[in-house]
N, C-alpha and C positions, 0 to 999 in steps of 0.2 A: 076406455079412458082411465079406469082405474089400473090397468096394468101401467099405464104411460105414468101416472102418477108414482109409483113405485118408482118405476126405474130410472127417473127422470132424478130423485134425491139420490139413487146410490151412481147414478153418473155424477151429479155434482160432487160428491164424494170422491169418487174416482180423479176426478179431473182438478180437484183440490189437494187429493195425494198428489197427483202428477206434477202440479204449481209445485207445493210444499218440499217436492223430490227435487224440481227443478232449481230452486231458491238456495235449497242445502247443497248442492251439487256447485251451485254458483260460488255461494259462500266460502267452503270446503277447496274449488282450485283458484279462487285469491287467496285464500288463506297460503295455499302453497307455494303462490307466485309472493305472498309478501314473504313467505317465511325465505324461500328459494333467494329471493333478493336479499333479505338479510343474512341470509348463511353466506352469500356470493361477498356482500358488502364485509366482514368481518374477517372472512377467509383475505380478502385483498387487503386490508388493514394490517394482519397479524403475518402476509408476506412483502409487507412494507416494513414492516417490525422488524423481521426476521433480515431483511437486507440491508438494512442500515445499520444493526447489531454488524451484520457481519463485513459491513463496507468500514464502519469504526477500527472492530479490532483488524482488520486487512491492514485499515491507515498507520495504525500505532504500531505490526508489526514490521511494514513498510519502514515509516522510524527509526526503529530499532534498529533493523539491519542497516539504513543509512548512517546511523550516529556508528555502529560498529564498525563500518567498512571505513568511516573518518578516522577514528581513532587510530583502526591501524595503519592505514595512511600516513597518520601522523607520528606515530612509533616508525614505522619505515623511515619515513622523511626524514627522522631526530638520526634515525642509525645512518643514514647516508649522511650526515650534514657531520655528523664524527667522524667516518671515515676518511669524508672530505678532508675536514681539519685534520686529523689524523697523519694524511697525506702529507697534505701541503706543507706540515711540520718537520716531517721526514723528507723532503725534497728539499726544504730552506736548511736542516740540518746537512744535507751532503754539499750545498750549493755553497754555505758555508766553507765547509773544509774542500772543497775545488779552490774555490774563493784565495781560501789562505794559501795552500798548496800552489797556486797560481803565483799571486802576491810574493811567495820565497823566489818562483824563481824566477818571477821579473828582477826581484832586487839582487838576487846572484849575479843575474845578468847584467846589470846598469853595472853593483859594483864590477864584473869582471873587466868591464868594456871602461869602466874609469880604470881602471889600475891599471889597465894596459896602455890607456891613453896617455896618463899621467906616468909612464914608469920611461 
């Protein structure tokens, strides 16, 4: 019985390490599921960061290139809208001297056709 005595404290021993190993082992992979969960939570954070930075300036260069491609739209637009007038200035100017050119020789014609009437 004294041998049972003995070995009977370094089993508790034994089997108090084994707890003790057990407990740390437990402790030690929540520790790694909370850490794991917070690395997972902060990584998703900082590419929610990262996409909005870069959804921002996409928008603003987006912007950009619309107000540019306005502008020259509207420079185009201004240069047609002169050439138009432009135009139409040089067509009322011919339309004009037709006009007159016309007008002489209508009136050549009345007077010819009166002087002959009248002669």
């Amino acid at each position: 019985m004294n041998g049972d005595h003995k070995t009977s404290p370094a089993l508790e021993a034994i089997s108090r390490v084994r707890e003790a190993e057990d407990r740390a082992k437990t402790i030690i992979r929540e520790a790694q599921e909370k850490t794991a969960a917070r690395i997972v939570k902060e990584a998703a954070a900082e590419a929610e960061k990262i996409k909005n930075e870069i959804l921002a300036r996409t928008g603003k260069e987006v912007e950009d290139r619309v107000r540019s491609a306005v502008q020259q739209a509207e420079k185009e637009a201004e240069s047609i809208r002169s050439e138009a007038a432009a135009e139409a200035a040089a067509i009322r100017h011919r339309a004009e001297a037709v006009l007159a050119d016309a007008v002489t020789k209508v009136s050549a014609k009345i007077k010819d056709i009166l002087a002959r009437g009248g002669a």
